[in-house]
ROSE-4610 file (N, C-alpha, C; in Angstrom, 1 decimal, always signed):
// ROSE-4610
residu = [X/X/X/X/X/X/X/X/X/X/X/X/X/X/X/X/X/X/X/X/X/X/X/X/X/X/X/X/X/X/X/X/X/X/X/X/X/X/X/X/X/X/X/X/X/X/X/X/X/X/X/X/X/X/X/X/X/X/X/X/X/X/X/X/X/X/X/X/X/X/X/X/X/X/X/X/X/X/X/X/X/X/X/X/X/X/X/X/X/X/X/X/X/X/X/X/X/X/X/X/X/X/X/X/X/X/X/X/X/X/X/X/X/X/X/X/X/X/X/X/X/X/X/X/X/X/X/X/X/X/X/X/X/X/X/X/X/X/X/X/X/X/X/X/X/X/X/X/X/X/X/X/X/X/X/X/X/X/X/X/X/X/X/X/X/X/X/X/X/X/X/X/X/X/X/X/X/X/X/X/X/X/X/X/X/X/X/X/X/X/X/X/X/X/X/X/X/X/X/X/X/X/X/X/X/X/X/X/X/X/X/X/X/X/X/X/X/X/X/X/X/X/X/X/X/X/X/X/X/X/X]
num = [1/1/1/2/2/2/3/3/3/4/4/4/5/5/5/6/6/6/7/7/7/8/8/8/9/9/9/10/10/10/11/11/11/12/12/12/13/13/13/14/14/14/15/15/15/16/16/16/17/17/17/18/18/18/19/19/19/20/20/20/21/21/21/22/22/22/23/23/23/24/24/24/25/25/25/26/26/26/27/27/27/28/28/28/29/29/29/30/30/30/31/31/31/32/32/32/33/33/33/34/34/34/35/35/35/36/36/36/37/37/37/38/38/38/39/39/39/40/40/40/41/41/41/42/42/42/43/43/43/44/44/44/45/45/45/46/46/46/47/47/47/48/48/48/49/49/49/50/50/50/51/51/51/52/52/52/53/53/53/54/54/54/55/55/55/56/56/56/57/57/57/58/58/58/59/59/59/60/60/60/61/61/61/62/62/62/63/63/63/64/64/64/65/65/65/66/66/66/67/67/67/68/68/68/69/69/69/70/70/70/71/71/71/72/72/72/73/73/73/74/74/74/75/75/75/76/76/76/77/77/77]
x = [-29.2/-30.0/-30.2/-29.6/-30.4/-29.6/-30.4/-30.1/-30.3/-30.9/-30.7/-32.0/-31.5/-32.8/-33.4/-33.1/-33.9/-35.0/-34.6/-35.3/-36.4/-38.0/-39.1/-39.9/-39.6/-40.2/-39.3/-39.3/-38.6/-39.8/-39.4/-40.0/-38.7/-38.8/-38.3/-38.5/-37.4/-37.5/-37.3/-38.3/-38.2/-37.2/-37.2/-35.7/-35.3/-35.9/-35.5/-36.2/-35.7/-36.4/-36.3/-35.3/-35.5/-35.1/-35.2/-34.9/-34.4/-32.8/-32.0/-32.0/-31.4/-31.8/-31.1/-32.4/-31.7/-31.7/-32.2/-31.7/-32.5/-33.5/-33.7/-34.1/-33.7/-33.8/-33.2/-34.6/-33.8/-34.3/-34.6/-35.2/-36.4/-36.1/-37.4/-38.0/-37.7/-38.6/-39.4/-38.9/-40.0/-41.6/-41.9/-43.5/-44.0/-43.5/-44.5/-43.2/-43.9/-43.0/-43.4/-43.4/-44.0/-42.7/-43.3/-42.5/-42.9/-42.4/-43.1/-43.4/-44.1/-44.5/-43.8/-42.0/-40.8/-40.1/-40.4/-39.6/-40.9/-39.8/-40.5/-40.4/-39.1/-38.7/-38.3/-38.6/-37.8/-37.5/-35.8/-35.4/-35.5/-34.7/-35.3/-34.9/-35.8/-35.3/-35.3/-36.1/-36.2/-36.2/-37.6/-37.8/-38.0/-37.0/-37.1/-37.1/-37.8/-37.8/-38.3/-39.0/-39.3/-40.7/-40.4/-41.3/-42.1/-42.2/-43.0/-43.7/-43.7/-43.9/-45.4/-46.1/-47.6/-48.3/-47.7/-48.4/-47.1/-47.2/-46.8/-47.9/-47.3/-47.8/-46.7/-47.4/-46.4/-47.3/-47.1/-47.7/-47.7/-46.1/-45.3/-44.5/-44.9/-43.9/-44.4/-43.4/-44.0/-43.3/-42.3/-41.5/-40.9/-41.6/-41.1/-40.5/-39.3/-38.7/-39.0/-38.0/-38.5/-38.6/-39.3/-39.2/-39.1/-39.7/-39.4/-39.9/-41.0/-41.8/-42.1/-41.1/-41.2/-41.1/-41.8/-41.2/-41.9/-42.5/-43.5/-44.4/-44.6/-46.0/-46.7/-46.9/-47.9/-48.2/-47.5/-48.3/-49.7/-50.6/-51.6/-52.0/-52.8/-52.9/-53.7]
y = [-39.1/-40.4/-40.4/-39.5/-39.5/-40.6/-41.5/-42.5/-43.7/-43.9/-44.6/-45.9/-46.4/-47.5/-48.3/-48.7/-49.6/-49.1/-47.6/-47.1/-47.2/-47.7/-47.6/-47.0/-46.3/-45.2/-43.8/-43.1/-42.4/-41.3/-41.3/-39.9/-39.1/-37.9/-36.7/-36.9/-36.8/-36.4/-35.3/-35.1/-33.8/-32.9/-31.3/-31.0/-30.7/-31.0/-30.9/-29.3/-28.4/-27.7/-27.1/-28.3/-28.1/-29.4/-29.9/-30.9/-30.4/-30.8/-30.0/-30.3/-29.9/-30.0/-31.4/-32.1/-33.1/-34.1/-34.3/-34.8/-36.6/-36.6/-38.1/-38.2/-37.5/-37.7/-39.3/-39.6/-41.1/-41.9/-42.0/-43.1/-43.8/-44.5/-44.9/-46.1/-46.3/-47.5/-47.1/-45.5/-44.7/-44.7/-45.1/-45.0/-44.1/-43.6/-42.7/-41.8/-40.6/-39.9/-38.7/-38.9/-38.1/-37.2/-36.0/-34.3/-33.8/-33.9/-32.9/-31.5/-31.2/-29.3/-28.6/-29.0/-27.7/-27.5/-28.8/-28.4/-27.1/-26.1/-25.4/-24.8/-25.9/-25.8/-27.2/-27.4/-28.6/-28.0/-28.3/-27.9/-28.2/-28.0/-27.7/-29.7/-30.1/-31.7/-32.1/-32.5/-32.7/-34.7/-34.3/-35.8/-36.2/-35.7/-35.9/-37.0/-37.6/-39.2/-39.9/-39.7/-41.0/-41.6/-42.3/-42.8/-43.8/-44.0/-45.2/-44.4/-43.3/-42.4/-41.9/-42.4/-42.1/-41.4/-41.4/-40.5/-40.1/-38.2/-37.7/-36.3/-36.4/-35.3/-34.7/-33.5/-32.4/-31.0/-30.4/-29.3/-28.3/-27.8/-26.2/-26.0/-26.8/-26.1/-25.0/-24.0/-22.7/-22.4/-23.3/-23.0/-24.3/-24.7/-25.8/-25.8/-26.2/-25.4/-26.0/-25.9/-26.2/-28.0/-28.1/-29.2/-30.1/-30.2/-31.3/-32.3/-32.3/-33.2/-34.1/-33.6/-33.9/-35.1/-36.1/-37.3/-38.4/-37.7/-38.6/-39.1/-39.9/-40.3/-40.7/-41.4/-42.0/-41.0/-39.9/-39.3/-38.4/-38.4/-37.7/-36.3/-35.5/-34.4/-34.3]
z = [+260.4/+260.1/+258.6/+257.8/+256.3/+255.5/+254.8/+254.0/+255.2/+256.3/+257.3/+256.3/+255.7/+255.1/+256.1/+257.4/+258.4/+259.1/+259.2/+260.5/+260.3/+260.9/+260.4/+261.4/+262.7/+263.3/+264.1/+264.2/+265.1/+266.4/+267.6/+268.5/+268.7/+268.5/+268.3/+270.3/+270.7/+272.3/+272.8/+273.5/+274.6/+274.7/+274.3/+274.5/+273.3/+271.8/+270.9/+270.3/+269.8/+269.3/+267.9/+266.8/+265.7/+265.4/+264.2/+262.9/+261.6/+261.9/+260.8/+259.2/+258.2/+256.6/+256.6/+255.9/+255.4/+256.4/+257.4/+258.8/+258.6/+258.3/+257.8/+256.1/+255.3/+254.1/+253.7/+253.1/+252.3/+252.7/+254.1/+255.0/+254.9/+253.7/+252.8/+253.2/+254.9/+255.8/+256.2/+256.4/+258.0/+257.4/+258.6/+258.7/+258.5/+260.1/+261.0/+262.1/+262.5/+263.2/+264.0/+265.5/+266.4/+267.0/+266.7/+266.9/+267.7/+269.2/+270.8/+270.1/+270.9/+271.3/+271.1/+271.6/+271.6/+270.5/+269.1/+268.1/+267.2/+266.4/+266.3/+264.3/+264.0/+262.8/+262.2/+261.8/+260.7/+259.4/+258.9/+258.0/+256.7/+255.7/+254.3/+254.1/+253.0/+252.9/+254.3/+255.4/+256.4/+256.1/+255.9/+255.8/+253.6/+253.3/+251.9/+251.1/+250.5/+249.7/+250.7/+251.9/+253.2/+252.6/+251.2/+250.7/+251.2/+252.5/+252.8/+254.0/+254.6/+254.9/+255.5/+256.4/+256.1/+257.2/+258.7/+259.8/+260.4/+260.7/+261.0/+261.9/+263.1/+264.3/+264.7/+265.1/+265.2/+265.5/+266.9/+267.4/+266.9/+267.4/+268.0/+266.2/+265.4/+264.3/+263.6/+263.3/+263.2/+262.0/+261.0/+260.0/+259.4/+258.7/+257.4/+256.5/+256.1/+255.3/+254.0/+252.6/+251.3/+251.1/+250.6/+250.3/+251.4/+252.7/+253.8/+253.8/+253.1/+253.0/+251.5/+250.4/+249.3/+249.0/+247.9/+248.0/+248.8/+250.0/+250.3/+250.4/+249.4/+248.4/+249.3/+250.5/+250.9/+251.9/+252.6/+253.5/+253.2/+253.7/+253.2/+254.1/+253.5/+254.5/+255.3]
């Protein structure tokens, strides 16, 4: 999905237990984005530049990689 400019939400479905590098980098519509219990890694540049970017949930993650979250200015902590 990276460079996907429309997308403006995604749910991570059931069954998933990681989010690969780079995997919505760019996606500078996304909101918001809900991550089940089973994923347990999101990769490096995950959601990188998702400058419009502002709620994200997420349980079971136990490993973030560099920079996944870089870039997005509006999310807060």
């Amino acid at each position: 999905f990276s460079g996907c400019s429309n997308l403006t939400s995604i749910a991570i479905p059931d069954g998933v237990t990681s989010i690969g590098s780079g995997a919505f980098s760019g996606c500078s519509s996304l909101t918001g984005v809900t991550i089940p219990e089973g994923v347990t890694t999101l990769g490096n540049y995950a959601f990188f530049n998702c400058s419009n970017l502002k709620d994200v949930s997420f349980g079971d993650v136990k490993e973030i990689g560099v920079n996944a979250f870089e870039g997005c200015s509006k999310l807060k902590n």
